[in-house]
C-alpha positions as CSV (number, residue, x, y, z in Angstrom):
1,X,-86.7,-53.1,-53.7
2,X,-83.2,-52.4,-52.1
3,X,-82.6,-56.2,-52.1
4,X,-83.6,-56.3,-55.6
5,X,-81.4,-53.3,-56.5
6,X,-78.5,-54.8,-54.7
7,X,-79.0,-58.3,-56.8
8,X,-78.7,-55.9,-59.8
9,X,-75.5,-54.1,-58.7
10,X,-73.9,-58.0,-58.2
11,X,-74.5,-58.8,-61.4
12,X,-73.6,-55.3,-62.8
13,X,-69.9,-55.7,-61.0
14,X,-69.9,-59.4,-62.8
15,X,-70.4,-57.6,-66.2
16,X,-73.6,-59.7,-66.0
17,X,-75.4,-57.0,-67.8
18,X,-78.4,-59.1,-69.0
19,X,-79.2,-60.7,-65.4
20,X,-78.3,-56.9,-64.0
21,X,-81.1,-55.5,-66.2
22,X,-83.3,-58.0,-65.2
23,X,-82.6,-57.4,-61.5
24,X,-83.4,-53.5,-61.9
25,X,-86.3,-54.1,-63.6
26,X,-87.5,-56.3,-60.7
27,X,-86.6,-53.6,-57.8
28,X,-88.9,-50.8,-60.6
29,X,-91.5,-53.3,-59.9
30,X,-91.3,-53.5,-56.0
31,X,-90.8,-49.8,-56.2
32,X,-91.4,-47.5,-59.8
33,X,-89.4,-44.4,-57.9
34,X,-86.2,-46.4,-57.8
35,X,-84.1,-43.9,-59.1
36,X,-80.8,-46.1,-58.5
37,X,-82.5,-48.7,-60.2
38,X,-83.3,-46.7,-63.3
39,X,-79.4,-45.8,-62.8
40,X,-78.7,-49.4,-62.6
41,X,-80.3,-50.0,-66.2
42,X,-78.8,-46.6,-67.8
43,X,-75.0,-48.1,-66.7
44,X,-76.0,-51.5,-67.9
45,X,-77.0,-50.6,-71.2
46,X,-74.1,-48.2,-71.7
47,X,-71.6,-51.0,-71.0
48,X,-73.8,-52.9,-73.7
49,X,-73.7,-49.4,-76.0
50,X,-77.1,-49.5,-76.1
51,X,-77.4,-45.3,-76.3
52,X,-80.9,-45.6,-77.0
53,X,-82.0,-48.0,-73.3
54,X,-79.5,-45.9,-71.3
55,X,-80.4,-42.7,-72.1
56,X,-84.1,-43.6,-71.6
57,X,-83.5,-45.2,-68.1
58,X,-80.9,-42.4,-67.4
59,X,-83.7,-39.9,-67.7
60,X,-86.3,-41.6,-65.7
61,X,-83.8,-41.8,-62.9
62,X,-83.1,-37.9,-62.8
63,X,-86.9,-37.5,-62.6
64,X,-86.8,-39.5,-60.0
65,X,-84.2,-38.3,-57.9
66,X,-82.5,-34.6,-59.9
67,X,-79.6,-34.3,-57.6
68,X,-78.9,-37.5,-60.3
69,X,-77.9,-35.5,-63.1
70,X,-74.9,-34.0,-61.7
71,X,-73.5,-37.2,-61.4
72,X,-74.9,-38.3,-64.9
73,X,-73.0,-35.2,-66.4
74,X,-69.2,-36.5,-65.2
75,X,-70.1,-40.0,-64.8
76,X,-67.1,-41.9,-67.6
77,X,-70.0,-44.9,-67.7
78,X,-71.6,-41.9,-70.0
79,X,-68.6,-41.1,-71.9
80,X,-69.2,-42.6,-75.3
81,X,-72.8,-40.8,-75.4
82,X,-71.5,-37.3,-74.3
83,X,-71.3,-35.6,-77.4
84,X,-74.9,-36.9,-78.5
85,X,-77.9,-34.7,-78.7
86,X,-80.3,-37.0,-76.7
87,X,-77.4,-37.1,-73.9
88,X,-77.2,-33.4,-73.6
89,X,-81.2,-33.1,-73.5
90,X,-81.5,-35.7,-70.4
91,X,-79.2,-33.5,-68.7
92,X,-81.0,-30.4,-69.6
């Protein structure tokens, strides 16, 4: 799983987002309480402004691993989705 997640992360800092996706979703597979992966997918699909995908992965990462929503809260990868609704709910 942490190979997985670090495949992910190597294609995240190549603005791969598609093959960095993919690589997340792999390590959730090895491991479904990857909460870095899950954080992996929410940064992704932010870069991508895909609200919807990151918010959904950004929430299953906080329930698995909470202290994750403090950093969710001030993280700039979340900027454009701030001011939503569904944004301000995850980090409820």
């Amino acid at each position: 799983s942490d190979n997985l997640f670090n495949k992910g992360l190597a294609y995240l800092l190549n603005k791969d987002y598609t093959n960095a996706i993919s690589a997340f979703n792999d390590a959730i597979s090895a491991d479904d309480s990857n909460a870095k992966a899950y954080y992996g997918i929410a940064v992704a699909s932010a870069r991508q402004n895909n609200q919807e995908q990151a918010i959904d992965n950004l929430s299953k990462a906080i329930e698995n691993d909470p202290s994750l929503k403090e950093r969710a809260a001030t993280d700039l990868e979340f900027a454009n989705f701030s001011g939503s609704a569904e944004f301000a709910e995850v980090l409820r």
